[in-house]
Structure formats: structure tokens, C-alpha cells
Backbone as ProteinMPNN parsed JSONL, in Angstrom:
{"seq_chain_A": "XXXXXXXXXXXXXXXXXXXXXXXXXXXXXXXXXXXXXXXXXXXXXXXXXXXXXXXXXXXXXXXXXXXXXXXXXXXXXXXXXXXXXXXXXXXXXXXXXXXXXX", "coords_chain_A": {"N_chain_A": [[1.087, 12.361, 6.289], [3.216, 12.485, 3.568], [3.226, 11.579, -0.458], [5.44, 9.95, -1.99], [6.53, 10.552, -5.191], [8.019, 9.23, -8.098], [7.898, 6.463, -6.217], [10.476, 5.64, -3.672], [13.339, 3.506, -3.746], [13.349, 0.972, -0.775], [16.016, -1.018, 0.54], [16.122, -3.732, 2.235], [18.151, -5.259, 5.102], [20.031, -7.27, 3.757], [20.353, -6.606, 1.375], [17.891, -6.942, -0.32], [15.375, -5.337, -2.459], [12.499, -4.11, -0.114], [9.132, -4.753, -0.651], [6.682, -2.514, -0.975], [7.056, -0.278, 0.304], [8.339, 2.842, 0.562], [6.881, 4.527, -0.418], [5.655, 6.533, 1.303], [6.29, 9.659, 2.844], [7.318, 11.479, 6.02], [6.614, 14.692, 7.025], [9.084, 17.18, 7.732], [9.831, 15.969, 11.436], [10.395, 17.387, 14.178], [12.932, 15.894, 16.902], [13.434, 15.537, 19.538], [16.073, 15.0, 22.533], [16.591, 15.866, 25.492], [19.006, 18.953, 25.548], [19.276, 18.713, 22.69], [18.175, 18.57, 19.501], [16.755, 17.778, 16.263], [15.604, 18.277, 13.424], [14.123, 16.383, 10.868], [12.762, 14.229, 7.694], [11.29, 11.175, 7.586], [11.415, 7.983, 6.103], [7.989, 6.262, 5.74], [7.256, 3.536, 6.747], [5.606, 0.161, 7.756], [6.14, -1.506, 10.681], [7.137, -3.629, 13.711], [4.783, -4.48, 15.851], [5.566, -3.66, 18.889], [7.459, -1.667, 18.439], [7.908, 1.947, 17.37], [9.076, 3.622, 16.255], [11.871, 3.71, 14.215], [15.681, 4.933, 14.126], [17.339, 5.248, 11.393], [20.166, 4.354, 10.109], [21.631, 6.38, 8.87], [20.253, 8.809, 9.95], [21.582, 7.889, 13.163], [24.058, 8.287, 12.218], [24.87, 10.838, 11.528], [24.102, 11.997, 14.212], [25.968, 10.482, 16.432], [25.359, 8.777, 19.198], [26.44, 9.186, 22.37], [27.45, 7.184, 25.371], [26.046, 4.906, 25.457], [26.288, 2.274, 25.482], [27.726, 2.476, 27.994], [25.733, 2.958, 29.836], [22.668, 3.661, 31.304], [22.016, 5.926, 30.541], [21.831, 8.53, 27.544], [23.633, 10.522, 25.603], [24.198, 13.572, 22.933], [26.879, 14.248, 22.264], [28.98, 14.709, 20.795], [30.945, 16.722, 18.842], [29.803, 17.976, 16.276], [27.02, 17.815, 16.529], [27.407, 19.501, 18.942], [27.639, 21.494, 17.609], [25.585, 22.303, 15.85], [23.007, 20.976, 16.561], [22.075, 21.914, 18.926], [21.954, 24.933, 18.607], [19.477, 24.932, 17.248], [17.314, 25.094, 18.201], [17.504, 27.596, 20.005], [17.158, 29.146, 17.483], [14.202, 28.393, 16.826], [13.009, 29.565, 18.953], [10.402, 31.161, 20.289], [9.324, 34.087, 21.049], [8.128, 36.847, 23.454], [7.908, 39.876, 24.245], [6.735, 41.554, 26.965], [6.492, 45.42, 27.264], [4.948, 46.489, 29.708], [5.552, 47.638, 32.61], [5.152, 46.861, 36.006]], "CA_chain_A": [[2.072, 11.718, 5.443], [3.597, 12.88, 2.02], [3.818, 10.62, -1.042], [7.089, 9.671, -2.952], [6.042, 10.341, -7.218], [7.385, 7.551, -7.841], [8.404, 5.593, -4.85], [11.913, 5.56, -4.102], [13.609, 1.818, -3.395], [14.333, 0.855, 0.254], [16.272, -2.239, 0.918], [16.271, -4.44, 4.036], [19.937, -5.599, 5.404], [20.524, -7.998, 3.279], [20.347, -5.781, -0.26], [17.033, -6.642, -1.276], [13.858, -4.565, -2.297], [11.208, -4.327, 0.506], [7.69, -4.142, -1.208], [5.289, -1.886, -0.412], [7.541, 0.802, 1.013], [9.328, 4.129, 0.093], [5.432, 5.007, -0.747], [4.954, 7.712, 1.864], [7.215, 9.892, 3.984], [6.515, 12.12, 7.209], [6.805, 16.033, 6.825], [10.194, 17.31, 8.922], [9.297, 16.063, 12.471], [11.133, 17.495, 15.543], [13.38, 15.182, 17.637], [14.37, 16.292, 21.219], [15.95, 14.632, 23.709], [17.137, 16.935, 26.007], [18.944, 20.098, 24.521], [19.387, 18.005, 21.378], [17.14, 18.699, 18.432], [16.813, 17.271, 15.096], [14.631, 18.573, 12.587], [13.871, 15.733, 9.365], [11.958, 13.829, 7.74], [11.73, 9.932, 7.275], [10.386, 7.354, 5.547], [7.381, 5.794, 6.335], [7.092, 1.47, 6.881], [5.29, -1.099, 8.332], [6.967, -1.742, 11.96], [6.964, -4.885, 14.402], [3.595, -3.887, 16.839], [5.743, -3.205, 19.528], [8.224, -0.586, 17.608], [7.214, 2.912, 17.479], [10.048, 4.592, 15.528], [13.151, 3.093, 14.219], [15.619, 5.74, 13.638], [18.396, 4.562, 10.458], [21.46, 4.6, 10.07], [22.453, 8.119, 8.418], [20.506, 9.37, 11.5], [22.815, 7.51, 14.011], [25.988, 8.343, 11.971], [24.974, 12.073, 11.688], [24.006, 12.302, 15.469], [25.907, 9.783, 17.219], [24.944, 8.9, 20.742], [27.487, 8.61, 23.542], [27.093, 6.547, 26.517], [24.598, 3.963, 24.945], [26.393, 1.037, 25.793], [28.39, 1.833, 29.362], [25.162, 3.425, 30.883], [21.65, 3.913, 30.594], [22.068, 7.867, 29.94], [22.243, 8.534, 26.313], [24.051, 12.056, 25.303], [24.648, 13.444, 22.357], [27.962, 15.313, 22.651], [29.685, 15.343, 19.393], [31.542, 18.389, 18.362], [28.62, 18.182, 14.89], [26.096, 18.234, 17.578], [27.079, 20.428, 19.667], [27.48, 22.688, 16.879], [24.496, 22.583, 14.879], [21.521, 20.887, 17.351], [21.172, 22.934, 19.982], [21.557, 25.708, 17.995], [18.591, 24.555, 16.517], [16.372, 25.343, 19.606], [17.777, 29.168, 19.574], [16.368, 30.182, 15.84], [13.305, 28.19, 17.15], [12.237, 29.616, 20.456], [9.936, 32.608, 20.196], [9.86, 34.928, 22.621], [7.108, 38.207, 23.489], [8.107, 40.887, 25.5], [5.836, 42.424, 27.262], [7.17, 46.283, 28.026], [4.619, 46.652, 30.812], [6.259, 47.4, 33.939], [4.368, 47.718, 37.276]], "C_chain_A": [[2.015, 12.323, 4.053], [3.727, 11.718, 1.029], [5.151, 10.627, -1.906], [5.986, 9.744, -3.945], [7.17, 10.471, -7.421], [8.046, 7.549, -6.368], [9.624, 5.72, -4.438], [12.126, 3.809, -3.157], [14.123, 1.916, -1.986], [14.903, -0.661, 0.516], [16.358, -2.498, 2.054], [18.249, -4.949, 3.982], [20.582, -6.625, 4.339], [20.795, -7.389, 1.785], [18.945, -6.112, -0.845], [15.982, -5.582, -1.164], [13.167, -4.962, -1.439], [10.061, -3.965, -0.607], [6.562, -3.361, -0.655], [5.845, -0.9, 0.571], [8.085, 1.889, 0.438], [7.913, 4.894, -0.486], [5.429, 6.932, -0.285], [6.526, 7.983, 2.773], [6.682, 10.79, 5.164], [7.322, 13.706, 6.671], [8.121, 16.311, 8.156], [9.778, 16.847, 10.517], [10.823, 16.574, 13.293], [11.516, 16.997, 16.623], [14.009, 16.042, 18.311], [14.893, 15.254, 22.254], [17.223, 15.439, 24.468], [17.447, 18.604, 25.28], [19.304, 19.456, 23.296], [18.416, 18.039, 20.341], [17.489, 18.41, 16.943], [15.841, 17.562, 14.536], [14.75, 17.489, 11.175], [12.713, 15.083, 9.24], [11.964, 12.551, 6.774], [10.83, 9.519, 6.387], [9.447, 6.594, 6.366], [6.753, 4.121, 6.144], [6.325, 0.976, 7.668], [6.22, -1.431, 9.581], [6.576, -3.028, 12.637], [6.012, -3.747, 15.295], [4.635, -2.996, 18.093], [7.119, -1.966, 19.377], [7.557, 1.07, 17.077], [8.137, 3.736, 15.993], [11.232, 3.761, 15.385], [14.427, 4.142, 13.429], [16.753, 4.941, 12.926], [19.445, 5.446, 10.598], [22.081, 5.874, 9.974], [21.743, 8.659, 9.554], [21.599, 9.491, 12.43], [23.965, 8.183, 13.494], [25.872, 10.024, 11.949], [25.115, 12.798, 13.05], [24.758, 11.063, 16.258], [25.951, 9.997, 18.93], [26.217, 8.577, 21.667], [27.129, 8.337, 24.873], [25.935, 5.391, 26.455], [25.19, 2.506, 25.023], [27.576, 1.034, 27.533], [27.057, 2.352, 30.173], [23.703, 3.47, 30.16], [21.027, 5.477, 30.141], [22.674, 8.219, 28.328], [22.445, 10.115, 26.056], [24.557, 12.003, 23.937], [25.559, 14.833, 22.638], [29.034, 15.445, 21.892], [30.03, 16.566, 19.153], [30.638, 18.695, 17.442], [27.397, 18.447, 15.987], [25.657, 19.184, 18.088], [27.565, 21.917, 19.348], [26.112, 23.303, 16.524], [23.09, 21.95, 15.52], [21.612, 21.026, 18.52], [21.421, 24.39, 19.838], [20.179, 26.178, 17.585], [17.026, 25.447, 17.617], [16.293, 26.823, 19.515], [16.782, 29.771, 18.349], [14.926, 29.625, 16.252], [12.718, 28.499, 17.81], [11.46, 31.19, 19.944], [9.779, 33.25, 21.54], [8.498, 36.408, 22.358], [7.68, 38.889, 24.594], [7.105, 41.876, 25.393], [6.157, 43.942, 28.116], [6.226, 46.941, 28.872], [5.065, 47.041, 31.779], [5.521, 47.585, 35.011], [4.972, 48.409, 38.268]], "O_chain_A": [[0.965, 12.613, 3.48], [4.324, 10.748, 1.496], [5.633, 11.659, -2.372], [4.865, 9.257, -3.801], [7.711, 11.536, -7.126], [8.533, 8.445, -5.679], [10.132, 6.19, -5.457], [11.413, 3.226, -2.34], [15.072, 2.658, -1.733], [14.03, -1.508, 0.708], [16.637, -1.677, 2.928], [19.137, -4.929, 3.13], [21.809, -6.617, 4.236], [21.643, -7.986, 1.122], [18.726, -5.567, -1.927], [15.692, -5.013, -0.111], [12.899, -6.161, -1.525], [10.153, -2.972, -1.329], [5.667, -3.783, 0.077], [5.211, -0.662, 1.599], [8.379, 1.529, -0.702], [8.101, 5.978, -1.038], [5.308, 7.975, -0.927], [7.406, 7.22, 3.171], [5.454, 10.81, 5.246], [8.389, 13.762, 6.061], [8.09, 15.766, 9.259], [9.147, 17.816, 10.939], [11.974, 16.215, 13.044], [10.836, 17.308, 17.601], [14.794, 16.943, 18.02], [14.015, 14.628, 22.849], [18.398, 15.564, 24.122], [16.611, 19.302, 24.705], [20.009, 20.319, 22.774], [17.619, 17.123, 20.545], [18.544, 18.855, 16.492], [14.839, 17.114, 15.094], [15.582, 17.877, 10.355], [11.797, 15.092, 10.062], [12.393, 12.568, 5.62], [9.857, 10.114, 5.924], [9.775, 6.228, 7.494], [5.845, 3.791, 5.381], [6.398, 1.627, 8.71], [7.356, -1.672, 9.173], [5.609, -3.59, 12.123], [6.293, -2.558, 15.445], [4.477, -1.781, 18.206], [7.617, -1.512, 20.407], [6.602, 1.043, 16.301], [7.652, 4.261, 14.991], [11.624, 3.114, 16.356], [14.303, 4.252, 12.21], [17.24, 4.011, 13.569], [19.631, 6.605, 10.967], [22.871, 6.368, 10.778], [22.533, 9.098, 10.39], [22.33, 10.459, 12.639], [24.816, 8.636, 14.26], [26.875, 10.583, 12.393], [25.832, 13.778, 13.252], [23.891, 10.479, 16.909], [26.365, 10.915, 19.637], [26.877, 7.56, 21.454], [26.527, 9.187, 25.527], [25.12, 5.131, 27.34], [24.492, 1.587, 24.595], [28.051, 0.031, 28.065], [27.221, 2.185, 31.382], [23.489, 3.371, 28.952], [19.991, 5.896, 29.625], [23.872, 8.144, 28.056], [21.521, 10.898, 26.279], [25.157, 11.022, 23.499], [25.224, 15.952, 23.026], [29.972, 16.183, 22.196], [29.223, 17.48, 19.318], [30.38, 19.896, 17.531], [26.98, 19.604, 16.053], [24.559, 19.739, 18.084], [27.789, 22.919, 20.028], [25.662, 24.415, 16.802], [22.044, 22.379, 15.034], [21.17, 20.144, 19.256], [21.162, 25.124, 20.791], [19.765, 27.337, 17.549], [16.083, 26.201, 17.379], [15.287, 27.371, 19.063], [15.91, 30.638, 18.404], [14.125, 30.528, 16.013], [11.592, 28.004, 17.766], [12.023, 32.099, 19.333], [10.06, 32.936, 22.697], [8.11, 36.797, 21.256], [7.866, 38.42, 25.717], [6.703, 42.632, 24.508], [6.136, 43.924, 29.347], [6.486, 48.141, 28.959], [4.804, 45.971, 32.329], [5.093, 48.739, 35.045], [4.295, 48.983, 39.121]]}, "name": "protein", "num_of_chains": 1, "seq": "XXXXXXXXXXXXXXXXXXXXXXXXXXXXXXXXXXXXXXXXXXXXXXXXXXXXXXXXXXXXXXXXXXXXXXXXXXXXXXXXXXXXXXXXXXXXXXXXXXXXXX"}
């Protein structure tokens, strides 16, 4: 974890200040599901025990998901998407060639 100097303010739904948050954030992490990749990096809170990750809003609205309420298959298949993350994968993949031949 990274720290915020200073903090920056996060509010809960209703508009107010949470306390004791906007402290720390996480270094870019790498979200995949499937060919879908997201490279950022969030803030870091206090969660309900059984909550692992909660991803916010400007996530969702940057990547939205399709099929997340007629099925249990979640795609993301946005034209922004399926411009710019699975692209993402490409500039990422390394590769060795080995000019061996037997």
C-alpha cells in the first residue's frame, strides 16, 4: 500500500466524510476477467468481513458490464472496451523466441 500526503476525502452515499479513509491506496493492480483487463489503482477501506473488493462507480461506468442482470455470464463488450482492454493484454504479453530448430 501507498499513502495519500494528505489524505484525500471519501464520502459514503449519503455525502458525508468517512473517517479514517482515503489514507492509503494500492499500486496499479491488474483486473482480468477473461480477455478483459484493467490496469488501476484504488483506494484502500475497511470492508464488511465477507467483501473482498468493492469495485466504484467510475470503474463500473468506465467498464460497463453486460449481461449482469439477464444471466449469470458477465461480459464486457462495450465499443471503450473493446477498444482499449484487450488491447491491454497485447503491449503486455512477452514473448521469447527461441531460433533453435531441430
Amino acid at each position: 500500500m501507498l499513502k495519500d500526503d494528505p489524505a484525500i476525502c471519501i464520502e459514503n452515499y449519503t455525502g458525508q466524510n468517512v473517517e479514517k479513509v482515503g489514507i492509503f491506496y494500492t499500486k496499479p493492480l491488474l483486473l482480468q476477467h477473461r480477455r478483459h483487463f484493467s490496469k488501476e489503482a484504488f483506494e484502500v477501506t475497511p470492508m464488511e468481513p465477507e467483501v473482498v473488493i468493492f469495485l466504484p462507480f467510475w470503474w463500473i461506468s468506465k467498464h460497463p458490464p453486460q449481461g449482469v442482470w439477464e444471466s449469470r455470464e458477465i461480459r464486457f463488450n462495450s465499443p471503450g472496451c473493446q477498444e482499449t482492454c484487450t488491447q491491454y493484454a497485447q503491449k503486455e504479453f512477452s514473448l521469447t523466441w527461441d531460433e533453435k530448430v531441430a
